[in-house]
Residue, then its C-alpha position, 0 to 999 in steps of 0.5 A: x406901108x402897114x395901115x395907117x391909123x389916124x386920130x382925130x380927137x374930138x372929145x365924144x365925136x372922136x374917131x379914126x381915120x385908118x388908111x391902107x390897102x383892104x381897109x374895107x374889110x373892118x366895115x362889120x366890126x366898125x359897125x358893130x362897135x357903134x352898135x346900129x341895128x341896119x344900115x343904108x348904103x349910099x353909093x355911086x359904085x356898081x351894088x356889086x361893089x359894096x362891102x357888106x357892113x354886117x348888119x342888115x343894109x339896103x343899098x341907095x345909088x345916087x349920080x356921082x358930080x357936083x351937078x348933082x350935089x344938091x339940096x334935091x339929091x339930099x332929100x331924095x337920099x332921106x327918103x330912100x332912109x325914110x322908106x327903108x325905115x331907119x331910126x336913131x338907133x341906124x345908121x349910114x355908110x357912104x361909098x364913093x367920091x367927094x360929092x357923095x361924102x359930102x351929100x351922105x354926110x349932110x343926109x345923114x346929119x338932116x335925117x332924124x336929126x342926125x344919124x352916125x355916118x361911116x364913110x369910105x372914100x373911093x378916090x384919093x380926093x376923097x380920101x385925102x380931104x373931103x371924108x375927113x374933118x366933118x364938113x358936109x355941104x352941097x351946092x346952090x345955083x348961085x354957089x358951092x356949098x353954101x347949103x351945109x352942117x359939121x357932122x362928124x363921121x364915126x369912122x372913115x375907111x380909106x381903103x387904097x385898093x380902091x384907087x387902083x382903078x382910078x382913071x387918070x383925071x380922077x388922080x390929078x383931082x386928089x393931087x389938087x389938095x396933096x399940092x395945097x397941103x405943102x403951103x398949109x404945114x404938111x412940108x414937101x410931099x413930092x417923091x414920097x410913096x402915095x400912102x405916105x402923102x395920104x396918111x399926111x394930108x390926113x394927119x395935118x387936116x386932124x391936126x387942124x379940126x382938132x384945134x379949130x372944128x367950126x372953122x372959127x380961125x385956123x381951120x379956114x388954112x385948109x382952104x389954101x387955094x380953095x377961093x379962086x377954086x370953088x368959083x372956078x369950078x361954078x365959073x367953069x359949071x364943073x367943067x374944071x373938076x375941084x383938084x384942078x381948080x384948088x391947083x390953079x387956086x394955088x398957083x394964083x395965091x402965090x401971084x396974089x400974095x406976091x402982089x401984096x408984099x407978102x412973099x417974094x418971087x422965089x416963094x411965089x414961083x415955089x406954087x407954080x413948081x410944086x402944082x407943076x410937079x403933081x402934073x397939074x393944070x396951072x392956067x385958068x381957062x381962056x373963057x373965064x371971065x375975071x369979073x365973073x370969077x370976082x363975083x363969085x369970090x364975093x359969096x365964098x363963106x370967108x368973105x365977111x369982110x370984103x374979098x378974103x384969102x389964105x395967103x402964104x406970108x412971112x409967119x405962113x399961111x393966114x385968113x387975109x382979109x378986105x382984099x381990094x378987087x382991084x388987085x385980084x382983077x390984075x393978078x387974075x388978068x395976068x395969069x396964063x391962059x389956056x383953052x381948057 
């Protein structure tokens, strides 16, 4: 396919999010039509790697992972800006995975106040989720992004030659989301080519920041599967990476909507089959204890009403709310279980 350019229409924070091979390359004249004097580059990657933006840059390397998402790697990314002496009138660039566009984003709105950021995705995780919509977090002790602001990007680069290297793992974690999106409106992805399915998960989360950017409603459809999964990933300390998790996360919503009455056994089943066809994992992990994932559960950001869910239904997908943990005990004890 040609590239794919993407509208996220958001009055004077819109911006576009262009998806194909060498889309990198646009970086100088992305730059030059914000108008920054410089820019910091924020990156995980070899500095060989990183594309030239056109202005005058310094490039800041920070370790890639969710052990390193935290509030201290943001404040070591704000001195590097600070010592490089960016200004209101500089800007950012983020290239790398999730968790650096999640940490450049958060730095970048912190620093000065807010900073226009440009990212470019390196992994389809990335690519398909956590550039896109203007979320930026990272992770407390206790927690997953539960320390965050909504600062959108200027524009986001999804260049798809950047997953040609991509290792294995790293591809069943984009997949993670891809599969989430069939229960949240993007319709049956399976077969079709990779930039088709990018281009849209990224249509269907502009569609929904769009209508809701704050999370207020209808927003919270994008965290299908993301309960269960972002306590799993703490449960497990990352050692289930979040595609894997929002999988598994998927495939208990089924279960868990299915014990409620809100969908019968086929729709059910339908989770565990698409999650099953992107080859991801469907069991939760043997030393995952169920209390303990209901603890976490109890500090996930929806939850001001009990234990709160997204959960397919009769009208779709919805925010479920004052779930009994009761019931999430026994569907969770219930789930497969493997060694992992």
């Amino acid at each position: 396919m040609d590239t794919a350019v993407v509208p996220v229409p958001l009055g004077d924070r819109s911006y576009a999010v262009e998806i194909g091979p060498g889309v990198r390359a646009r970086l100088p004249e992305v730059v030059a039509e914000i108008g920054v004097r410089k820019v910091a580059v924020v990156t995980s990657r070899p500095v060989e790697e990183v594309p030239d933006p056109g202005v005058p840059y310094t490039v800041v390397t920070v370790p890639d992972g969710e052990e390193h998402k935290t509030v201290a790697t943001v404040e070591r990314i704000c001195l590097a800006f600070a010592e490089f002496g960016l200004t209101r009138l500089d800007g950012v660039v983020s290239v790398g995975g999730g968790t650096i566009t999640d940490m450049v984003g958060l730095a970048a709105a912190l620093f000065h106040r807010g900073l226009p950021v440009v990212h470019l995705p390196t992994t389809l995780l990335a690519q398909v989720d956590a550039s896109v919509g203007g979320k930026t977090a990272v992770n407390l002790s206790c927690g997953k992004n539960l320390v965050g602001v909504y600062w959108q990007p200027q524009s986001v680069l999804c260049d798809t030659d950047y997953l040609r290297t991509l290792p294995d793992r790293e591809w069943t974690n984009g997949y993670g989301e891809i599969a989430r999106c069939h229960f949240i409106g993007a319709g049956d992805l399976r077969g079709l080519p990779l930039e088709e399915q990018i281009a849209a998960s990224v249509r269907l989360k502009a569609s929904i920041v769009t209508a809701d950017e704050r999370d207020d409603g209808l927003r919270h459809l994008l965290n299908y599967g993301h309960t269960l999964g972002h306590a799993l990933e703490h449960a497990s300390d990352f050692r289930v990476r979040h595609g894997e998790a929002v999988a598994i996360g998927t495939v208990f919503a089924g279960r868990l909507a299915r014990a409620l009455g809100r969908i019968d056994d086929a729709r059910a089943d339908e989770h565990r089959e698409v999650v099953a066809h992107y080859g991801l994992p469907l069991e939760l992990p043997s030393d995952v204890d169920t209390e303990r994932l209901i603890a976490l559960m109890r500090l996930d950001k929806k939850a001001m009403s009990g234990l709160t869910f997204v959960l397919d239904g009769p009208s779709g997908a919805e925010l479920v709310t004052g779930v009994r943990e009761d019931v999430v005990a026994t569907v969770l004890d219930a789930m497969p279980r493997s060694g992992r």
